[in-house]
C-alpha positions as CSV (number, residue, x, y, z in Angstrom):
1,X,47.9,166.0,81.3
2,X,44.4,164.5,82.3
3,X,45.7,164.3,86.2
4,X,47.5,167.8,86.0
5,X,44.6,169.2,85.2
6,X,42.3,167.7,87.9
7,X,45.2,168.7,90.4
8,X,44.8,172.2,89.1
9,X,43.2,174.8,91.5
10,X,39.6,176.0,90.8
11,X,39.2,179.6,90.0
12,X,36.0,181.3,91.2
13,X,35.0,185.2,90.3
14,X,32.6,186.6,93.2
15,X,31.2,189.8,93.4
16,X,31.0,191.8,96.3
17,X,27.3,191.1,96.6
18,X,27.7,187.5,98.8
19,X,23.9,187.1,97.6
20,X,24.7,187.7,93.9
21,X,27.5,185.2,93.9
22,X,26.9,182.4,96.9
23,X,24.7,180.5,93.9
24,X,27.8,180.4,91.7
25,X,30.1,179.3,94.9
26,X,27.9,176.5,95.5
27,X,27.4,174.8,92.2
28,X,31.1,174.7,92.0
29,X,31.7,173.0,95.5
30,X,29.1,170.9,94.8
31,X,29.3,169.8,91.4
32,X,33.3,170.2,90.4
33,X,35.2,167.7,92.6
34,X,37.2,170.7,94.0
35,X,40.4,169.9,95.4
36,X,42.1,173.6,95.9
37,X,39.8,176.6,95.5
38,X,41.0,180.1,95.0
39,X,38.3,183.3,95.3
40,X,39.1,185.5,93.0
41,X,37.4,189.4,92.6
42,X,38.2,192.1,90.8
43,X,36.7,195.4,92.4
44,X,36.3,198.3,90.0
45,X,38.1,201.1,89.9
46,X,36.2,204.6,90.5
47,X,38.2,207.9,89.8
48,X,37.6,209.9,93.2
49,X,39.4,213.8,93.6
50,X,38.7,216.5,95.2
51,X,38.2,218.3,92.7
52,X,35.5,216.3,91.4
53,X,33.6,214.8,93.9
54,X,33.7,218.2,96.5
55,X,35.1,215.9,99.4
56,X,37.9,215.7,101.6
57,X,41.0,213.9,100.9
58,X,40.6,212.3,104.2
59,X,37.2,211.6,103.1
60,X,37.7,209.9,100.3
61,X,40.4,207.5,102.2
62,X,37.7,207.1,104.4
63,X,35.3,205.8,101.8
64,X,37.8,203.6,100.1
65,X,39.2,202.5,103.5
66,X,35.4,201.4,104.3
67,X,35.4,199.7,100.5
68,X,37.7,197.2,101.7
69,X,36.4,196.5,104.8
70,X,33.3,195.4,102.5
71,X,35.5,193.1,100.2
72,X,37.1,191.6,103.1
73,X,33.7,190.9,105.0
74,X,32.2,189.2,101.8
75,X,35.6,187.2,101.3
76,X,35.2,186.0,104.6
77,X,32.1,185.0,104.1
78,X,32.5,183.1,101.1
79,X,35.8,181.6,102.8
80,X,32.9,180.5,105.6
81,X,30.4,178.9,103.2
82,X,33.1,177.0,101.5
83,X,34.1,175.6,105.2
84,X,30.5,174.9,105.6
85,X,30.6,172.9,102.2
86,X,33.4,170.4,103.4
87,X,36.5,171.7,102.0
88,X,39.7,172.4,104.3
89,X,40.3,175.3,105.2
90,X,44.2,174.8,103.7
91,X,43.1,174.6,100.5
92,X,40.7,177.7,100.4
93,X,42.9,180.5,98.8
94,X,41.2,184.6,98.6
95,X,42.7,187.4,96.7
96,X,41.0,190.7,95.2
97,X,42.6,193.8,93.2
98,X,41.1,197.0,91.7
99,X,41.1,197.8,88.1
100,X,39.5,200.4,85.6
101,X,38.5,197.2,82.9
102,X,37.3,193.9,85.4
103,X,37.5,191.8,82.6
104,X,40.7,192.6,81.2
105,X,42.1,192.3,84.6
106,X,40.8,188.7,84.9
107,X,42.1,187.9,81.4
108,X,45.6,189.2,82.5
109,X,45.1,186.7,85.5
110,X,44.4,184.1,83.8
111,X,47.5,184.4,81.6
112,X,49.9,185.5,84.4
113,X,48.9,182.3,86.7
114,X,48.3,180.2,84.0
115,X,44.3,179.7,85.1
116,X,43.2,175.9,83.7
117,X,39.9,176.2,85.4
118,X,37.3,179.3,85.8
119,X,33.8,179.9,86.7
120,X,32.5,183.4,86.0
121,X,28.5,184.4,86.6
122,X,26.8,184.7,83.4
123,X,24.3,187.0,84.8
124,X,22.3,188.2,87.5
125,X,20.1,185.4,89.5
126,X,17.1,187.7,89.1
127,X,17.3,187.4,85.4
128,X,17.9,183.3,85.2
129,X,15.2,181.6,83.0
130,X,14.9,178.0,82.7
131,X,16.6,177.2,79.4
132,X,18.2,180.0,79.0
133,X,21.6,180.3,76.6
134,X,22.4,184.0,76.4
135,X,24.9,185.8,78.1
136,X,23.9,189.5,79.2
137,X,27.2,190.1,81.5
138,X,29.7,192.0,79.7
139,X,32.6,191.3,81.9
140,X,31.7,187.3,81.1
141,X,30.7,188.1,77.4
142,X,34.4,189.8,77.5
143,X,36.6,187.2,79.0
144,X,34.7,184.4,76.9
145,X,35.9,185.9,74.0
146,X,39.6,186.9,74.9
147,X,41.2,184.3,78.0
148,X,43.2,181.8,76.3
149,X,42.2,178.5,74.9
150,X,43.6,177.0,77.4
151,X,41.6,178.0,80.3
152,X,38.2,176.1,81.2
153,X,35.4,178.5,81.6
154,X,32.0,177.6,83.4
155,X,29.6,180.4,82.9
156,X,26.7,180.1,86.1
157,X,23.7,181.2,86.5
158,X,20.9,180.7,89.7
159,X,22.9,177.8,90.5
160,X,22.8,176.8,86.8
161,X,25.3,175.9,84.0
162,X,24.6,178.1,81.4
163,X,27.2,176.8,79.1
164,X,31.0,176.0,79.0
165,X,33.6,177.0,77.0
166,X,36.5,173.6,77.0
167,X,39.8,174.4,77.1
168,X,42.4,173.0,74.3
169,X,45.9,172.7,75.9
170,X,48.2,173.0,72.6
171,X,52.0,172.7,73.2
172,X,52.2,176.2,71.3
173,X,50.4,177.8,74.5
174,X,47.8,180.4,74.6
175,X,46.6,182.9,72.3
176,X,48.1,185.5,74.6
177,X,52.0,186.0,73.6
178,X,54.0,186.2,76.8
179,X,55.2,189.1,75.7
180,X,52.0,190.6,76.3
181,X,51.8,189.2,79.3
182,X,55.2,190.2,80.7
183,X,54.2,193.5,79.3
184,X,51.5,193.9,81.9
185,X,53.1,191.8,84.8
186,X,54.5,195.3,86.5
187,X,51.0,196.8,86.3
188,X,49.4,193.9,87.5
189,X,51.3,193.8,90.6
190,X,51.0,197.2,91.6
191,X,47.2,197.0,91.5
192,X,47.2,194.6,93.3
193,X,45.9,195.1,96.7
194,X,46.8,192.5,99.4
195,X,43.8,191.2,101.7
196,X,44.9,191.4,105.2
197,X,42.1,189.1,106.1
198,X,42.3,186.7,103.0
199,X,44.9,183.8,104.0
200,X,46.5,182.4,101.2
201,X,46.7,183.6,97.7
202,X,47.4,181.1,94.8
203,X,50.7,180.4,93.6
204,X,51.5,182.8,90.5
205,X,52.4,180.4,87.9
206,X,55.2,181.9,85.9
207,X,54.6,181.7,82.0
208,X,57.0,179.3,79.8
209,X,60.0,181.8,78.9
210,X,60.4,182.8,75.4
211,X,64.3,183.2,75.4
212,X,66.9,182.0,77.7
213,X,68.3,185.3,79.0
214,X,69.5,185.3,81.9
215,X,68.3,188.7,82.5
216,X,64.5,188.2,82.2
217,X,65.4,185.1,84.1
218,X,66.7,186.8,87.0
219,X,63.6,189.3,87.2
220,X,60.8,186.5,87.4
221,X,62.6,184.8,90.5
222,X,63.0,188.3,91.9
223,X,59.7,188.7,91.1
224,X,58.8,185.2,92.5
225,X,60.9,186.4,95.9
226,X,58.7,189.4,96.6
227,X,55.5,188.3,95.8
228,X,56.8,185.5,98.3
229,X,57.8,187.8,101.0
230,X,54.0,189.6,100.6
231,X,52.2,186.4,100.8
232,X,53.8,185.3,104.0
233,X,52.8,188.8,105.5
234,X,49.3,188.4,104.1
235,X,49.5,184.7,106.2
236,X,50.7,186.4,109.1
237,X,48.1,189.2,109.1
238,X,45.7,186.7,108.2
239,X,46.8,184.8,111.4
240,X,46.3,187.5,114.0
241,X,43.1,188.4,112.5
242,X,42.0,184.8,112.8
243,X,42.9,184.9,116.6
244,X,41.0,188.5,117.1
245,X,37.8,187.1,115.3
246,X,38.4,183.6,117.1
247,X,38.3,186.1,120.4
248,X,35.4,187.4,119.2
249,X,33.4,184.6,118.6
250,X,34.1,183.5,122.5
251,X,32.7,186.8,123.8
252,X,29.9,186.6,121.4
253,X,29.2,183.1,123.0
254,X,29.5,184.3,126.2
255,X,27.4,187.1,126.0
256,X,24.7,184.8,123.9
257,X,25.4,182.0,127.0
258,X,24.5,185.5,129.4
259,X,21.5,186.0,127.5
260,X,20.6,182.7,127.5
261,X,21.0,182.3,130.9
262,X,18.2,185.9,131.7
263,X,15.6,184.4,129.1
264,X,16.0,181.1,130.8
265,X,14.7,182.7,134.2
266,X,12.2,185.1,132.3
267,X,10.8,181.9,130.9
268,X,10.7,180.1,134.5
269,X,9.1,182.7,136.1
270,X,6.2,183.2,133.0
271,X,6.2,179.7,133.8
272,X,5.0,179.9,137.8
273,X,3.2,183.3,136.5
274,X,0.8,181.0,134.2
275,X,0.4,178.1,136.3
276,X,-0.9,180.3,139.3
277,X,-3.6,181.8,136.8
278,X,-4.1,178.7,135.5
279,X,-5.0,177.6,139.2
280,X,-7.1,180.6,139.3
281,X,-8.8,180.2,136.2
282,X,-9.8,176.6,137.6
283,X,-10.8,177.8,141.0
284,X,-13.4,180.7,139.8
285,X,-14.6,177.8,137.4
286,X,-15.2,175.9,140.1
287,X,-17.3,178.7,141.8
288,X,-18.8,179.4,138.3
289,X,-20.1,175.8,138.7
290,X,-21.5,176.0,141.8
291,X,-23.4,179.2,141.5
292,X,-24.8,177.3,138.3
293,X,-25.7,174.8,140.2
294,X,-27.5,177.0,143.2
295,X,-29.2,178.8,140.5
296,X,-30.7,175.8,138.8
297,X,-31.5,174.4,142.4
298,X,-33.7,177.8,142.9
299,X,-35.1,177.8,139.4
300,X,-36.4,174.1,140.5
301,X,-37.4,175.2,143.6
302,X,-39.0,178.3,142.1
303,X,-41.0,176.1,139.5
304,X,-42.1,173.4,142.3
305,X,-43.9,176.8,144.3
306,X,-45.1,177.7,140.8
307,X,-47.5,174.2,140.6
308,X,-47.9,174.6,144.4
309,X,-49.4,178.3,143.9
310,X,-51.3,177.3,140.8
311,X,-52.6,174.1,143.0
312,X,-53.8,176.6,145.7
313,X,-55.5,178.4,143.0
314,X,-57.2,176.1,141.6
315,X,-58.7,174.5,144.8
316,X,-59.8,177.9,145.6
317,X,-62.1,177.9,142.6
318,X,-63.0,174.7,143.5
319,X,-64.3,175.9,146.8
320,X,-65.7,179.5,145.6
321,X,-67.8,177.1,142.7
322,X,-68.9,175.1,145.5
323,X,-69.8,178.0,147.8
324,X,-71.7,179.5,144.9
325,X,-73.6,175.6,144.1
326,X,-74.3,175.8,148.2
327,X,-75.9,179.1,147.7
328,X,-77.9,179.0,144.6
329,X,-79.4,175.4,145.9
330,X,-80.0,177.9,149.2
331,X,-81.6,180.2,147.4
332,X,-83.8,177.7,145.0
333,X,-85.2,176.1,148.4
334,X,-86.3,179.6,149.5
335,X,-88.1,180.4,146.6
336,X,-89.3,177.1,146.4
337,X,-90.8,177.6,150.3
338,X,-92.2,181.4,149.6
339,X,-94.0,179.6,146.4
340,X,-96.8,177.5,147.7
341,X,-97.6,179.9,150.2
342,X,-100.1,182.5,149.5
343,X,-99.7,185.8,148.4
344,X,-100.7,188.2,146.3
345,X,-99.0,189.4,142.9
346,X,-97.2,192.3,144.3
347,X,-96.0,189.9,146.5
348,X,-95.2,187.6,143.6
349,X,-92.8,189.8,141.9
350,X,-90.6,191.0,144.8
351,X,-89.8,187.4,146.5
352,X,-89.6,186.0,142.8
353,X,-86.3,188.1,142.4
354,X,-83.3,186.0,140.7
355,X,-80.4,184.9,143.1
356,X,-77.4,188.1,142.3
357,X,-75.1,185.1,140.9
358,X,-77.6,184.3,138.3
359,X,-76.8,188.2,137.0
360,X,-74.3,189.1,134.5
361,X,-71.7,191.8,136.6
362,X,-71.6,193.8,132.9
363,X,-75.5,193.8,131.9
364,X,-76.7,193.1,135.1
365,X,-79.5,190.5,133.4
366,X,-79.7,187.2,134.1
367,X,-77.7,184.8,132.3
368,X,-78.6,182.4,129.2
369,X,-75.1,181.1,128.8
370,X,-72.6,181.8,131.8
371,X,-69.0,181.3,131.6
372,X,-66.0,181.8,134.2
373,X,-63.2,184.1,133.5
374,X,-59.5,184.2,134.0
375,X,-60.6,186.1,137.5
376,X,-62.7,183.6,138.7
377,X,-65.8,185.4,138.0
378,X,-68.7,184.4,136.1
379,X,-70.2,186.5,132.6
380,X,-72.5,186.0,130.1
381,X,-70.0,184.9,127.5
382,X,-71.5,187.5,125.2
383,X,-71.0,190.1,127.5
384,X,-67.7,189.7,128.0
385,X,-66.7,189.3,124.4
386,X,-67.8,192.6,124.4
387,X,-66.4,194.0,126.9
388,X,-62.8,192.7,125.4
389,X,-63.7,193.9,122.0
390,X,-64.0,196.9,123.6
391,X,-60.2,197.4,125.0
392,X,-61.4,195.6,128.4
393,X,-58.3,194.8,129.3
394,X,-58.9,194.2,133.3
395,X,-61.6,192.5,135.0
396,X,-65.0,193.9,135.5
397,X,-65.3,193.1,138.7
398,X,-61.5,193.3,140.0
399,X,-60.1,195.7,137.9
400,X,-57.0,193.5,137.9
401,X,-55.4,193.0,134.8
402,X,-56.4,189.5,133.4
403,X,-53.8,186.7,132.7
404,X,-55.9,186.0,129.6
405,X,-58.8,185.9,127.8
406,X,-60.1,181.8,128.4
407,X,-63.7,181.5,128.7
408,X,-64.7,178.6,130.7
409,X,-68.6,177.4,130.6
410,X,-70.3,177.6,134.3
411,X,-72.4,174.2,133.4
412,X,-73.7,173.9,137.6
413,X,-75.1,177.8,137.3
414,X,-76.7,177.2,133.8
415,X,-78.4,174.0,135.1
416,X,-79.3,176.2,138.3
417,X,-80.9,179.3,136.3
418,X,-82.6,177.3,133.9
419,X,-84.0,175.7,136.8
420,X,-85.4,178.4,138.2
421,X,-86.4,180.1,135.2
422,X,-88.8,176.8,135.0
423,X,-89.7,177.3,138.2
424,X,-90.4,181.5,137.4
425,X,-92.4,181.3,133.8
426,X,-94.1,184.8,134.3
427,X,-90.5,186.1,135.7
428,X,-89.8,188.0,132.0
429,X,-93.5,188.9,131.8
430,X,-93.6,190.6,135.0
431,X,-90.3,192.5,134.3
């Protein structure tokens, strides 16, 4: 019993929704050492007339037309992810039928084909909590509670085994008489809807007979024979559609090796595109460099005729301070010559006149403390004070604007007019 059941195929209820469902697929390829798997889904049944919905019969054909094109898409995929998970592509069986009730329809599957193994989703992903126990989908809550005992349930959730309901595999069968069973075998079939695109469908496993007539005998194999006859057209269907999605796939290649091939030459030529900026981007910092390198050459050069200028300058007031020296000892020798000849006092006070460079240029008096100014002239430092405090802000005697306001003591004149006022003692008392 043990080995029949391991060698029993793996029932698994998808949605339509591959999102919803992939998370259930996967925890049974990955965690139930699946040997044959068989995706099973039940689409529900919505009453569409005229009369009610205000369409088209040939609209409404159209929408339930475009309904199975959905349910076949999402089969396929979950045929693809099961492919992807390892398991041959023999032993990967699809089927899907429309009823009113999904989970009395799966409860009439699972007594029809004698289902040992099922996993159902206990609820949406989106509601999964870690721990969790409860089951919130009624279709699940609904086959829990009425599939026979001896059917293995897995409820899954988020990739999760919320809990498990263990089969008990009595010799007295199921809870479900076959009987009720047989009663809904002709309903069964007629809803159900054969998927062109599906492949194989599982094997339905007859129930044990109650009697031995040879009537209900002869209507199971009949049954058997058509249901036979259907699944080899759903293999042949199943076949050609392989081939046209097979085509497909080629001139999806081809046009992806196409693309390829255009963004291989876009990239080559953004390639070139960037190198030859690149070279440009080196070349005007090159010249960037250089002009750098011109300008610090002129700023050096510039600095160097700076100190030459300022050298110039200052050896100019070197000579104007000796010029003026040369001409105060001029004039001191004069006055020292008109002295010790005779004269009288009229005579006195116009030769004894002070030299012009012993005279302030603001108070035109003669100096007590002379200093130089930033225009090379000389002030009594008191003067000029003034004359800043003032708002002098250009020179006296230039009427340039001065570079600052440095006073610099004339020590040679001082010496010279102190001199002379030795030399003069009745100069102030004459004036």
């Amino acid at each position: 019993m043990a080995k029949a059941l391991n060698d029993d195929p793996v029932y698994v209820a998808v949605s339509q929704d591959v999102v919803e469902s992939k998370s259930t697929l996967l925890w049974a390829l990955r965690t139930l050492r699946v040997k044959k798997l068989h995706l099973l889904h039940v689409h529900q049944l919505i009453s569409m007339t005229p009369s009610s919905t205000g369409l088209e019969q040939s609209e409404i054909h159209a929408i339930q037309e475009s309904e199975q094109a959905s349910i076949s898409e999402s089969l396929l995929k979950y045929h693809d992810i099961c492919i992807d998970e390892g398991v041959i592509e023999q032993d990967v069986d699809m089927s899907y039928l429309s009823a009113n009730n999904v989970g009395e329809w799966i409860v009439e599957l699972i007594c029809q084909n004698n289902i040992k193994k099922l996993i159902l989703g206990a609820t949406a992903d989106s509601h999964y909590s870690e721990g969790m126990t409860h089951i919130t989908s009624t279709i699940a809550e609904y086959v829990i509670r009425h599939a026979p005992d001896c059917c293995k349930i897995w409820l899954v959730c988020n990739g999760n085994n919320i809990q498990t309901r263990e089969g008990r595999f009595e010799l007295a069968g199921s809870s479900y008489s076959y009987s009720e069973s047989s009663s809904s075998l002709h309903s069964l079939d007629s809803a159900l809807i054969p998927y062109e695109a599906a492949g194989r469908a599982e094997r339905v496993s007859e129930p044990h007979p109650l009697s031995s007539s040879e009537e209900r005998s002869a209507s199971g194999v009949e049954t058997m024979y058509y249901e036979e006859q259907r699944r080899i057209l759903e293999i042949e269907e199943l076949k050609r559609e392989k081939e046209q999605r097979d085509k497909m796939r080629c001139e999806r290649e081809e046009t992806l090796s196409s693309s390829f091939g255009v963004t291989q030459k876009l990239y080559s030529e953004e390639v070139i595109r960037r190198r030859e900026a690149e070279v440009e981007l080196n070349r005007a910092k090159a010249e960037i460099e250089d002009m750098k390198r011109v300008q610090k050459e002129h700023e050096e050069q510039h600095y160097t005729d700076c100190r030459l200028l300022e050298l110039i300058q200052k050896e100019r007031d070197e000579a104007i301070k000796t010029c003026e020296e040369l001409l105060i000892h001029l004039n001191l020798d004069k006055a020292v010559s008109s002295s010790h000849s005779p004269s009288s006092p009229l005579q006195w006070s116009l030769s004894d006149e002070p030299p012009q460079c012993f005279l302030c240029p603001i108070s035109k008096e003669i100096m007590h403390n002379p200093h130089v100014a930033a225009d090379g002239h000389t002030y009594e430092a008191e003067e000029f004070k003034r004359w800043l405090r003032h708002g002098g802000e250009k020179s006296p005697m230039t009427n340039l604007l001065l570079e600052n306001d440095n006073l610099t003591p004339n020590l040679v004149l001082r010496s010279a007019i102190r001199d002379w006022v030795q030399r003069h003692p009745y100069f102030y008392d004459s004036s």
